[in-house]
C-alpha positions in Angstrom: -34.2 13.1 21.3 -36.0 10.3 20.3 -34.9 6.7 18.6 -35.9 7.9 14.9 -34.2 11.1 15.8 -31.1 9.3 16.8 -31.4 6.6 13.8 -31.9 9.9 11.1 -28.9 11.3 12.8 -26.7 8.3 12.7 -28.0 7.8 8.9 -27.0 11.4 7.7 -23.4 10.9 9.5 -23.0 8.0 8.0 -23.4 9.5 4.5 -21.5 12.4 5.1 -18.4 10.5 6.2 -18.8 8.1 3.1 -19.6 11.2 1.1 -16.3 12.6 2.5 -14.2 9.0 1.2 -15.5 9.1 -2.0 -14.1 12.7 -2.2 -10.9 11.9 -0.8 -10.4 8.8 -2.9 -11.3 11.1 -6.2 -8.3 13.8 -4.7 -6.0 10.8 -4.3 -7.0 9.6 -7.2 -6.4 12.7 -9.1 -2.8 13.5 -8.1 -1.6 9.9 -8.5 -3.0 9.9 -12.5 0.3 10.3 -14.4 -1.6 11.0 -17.4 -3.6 14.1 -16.8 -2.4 17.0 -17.2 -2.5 19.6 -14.2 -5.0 22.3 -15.5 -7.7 19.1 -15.4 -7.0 17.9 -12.3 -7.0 21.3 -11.1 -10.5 21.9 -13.1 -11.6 17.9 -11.2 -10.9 19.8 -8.3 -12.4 23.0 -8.9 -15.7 21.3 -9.7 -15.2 19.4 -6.9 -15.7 22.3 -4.6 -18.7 23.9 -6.1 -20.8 20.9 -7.3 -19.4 18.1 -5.1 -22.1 15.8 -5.3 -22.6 15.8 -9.4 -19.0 15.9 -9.6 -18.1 13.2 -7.5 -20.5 11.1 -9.6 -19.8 12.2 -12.9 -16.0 11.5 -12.2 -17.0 7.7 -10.6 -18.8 7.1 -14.0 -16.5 8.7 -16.5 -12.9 7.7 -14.8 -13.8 4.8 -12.4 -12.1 1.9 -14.1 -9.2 4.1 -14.7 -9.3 4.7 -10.6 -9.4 0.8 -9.9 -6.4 0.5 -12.9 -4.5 3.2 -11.2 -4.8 1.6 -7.3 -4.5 -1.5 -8.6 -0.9 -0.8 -9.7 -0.5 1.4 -6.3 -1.2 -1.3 -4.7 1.4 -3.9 -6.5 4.5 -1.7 -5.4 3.4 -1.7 -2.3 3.2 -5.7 -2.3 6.1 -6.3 -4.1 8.4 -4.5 -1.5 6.7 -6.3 1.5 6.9 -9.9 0.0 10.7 -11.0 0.6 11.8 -14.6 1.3 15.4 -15.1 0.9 16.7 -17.2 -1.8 18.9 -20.2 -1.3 22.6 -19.4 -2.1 24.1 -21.2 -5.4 27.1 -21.9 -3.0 25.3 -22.6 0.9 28.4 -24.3 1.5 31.0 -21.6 1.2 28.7 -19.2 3.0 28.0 -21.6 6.1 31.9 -21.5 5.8 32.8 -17.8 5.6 29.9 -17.1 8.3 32.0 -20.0 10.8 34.9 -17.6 9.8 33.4 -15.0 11.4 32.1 -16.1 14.4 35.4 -18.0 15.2 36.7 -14.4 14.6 34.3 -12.9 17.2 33.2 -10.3 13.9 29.3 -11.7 14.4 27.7 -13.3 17.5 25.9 -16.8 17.2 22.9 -15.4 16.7 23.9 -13.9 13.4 25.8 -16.9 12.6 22.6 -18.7 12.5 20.5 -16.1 10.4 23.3 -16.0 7.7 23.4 -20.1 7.8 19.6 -20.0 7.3 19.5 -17.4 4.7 22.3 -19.2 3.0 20.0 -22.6 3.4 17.0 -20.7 2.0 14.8 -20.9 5.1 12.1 -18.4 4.9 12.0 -17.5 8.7 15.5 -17.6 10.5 16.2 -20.2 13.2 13.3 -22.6 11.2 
């Protein structure tokens, strides 16, 4: 096998496995559209099978600002969810209070002491 061999090779792979995204993304796609019904994601599919190529472009054209709409609010749950820095408490005071409570008490060990006094402060990393 030669270098162009090897380069025509690692070409063609390289547009088969983006070939293969694209398809995947269009599948994903597909299923997470709330708005179509399930006999034309079925027929997406179908078409998919038989004339992948054609397909896969004609649905990039006809649906691909609806795809970027669609992952776009995927990907806003997902944020949401992950992005949590406690809030200071309206009374820090009181809670300091009822968490020095505790750990007199022997309920919670320092440790826990100091994450509830730091949540209570606001502090978006415990022990900062």
């Amino acid at each position: 096998m030669n270098f162009w061999d090897f380069f025509w090779f690692l070409l063609w792979s390289f547009y088969f496995v983006a070939y293969i995204y694209v398809v995947i993304l269009i599948i994903i796609d597909l299923f997470r559209d709330e708005k179509l019904n399930g006999g034309l994601k079925a027929l997406w599919i179908v078409f998919l099978v038989f004339v992948p190529f054609l397909t896969a472009l004609v649905y990039l054209i006809a649906r691909g600002k609806g795809m970027a709409q669609r992952s776009r609010a995927h990907r806003g749950v997902v944020a949401e969810s992950d992005d949590y820095t406690p809030k200071a408490s309206s009374d820090p005071t009181g809670d300091i209070a009822k968490a020095k409570e505790l750990l007199d008490a022997g309920a919670i060990s320092s440790g826990e002491f100091e994450a509830l006094k730091s949540k209570a402060l606001g502090n978006k990393y415990f022990g900062a």
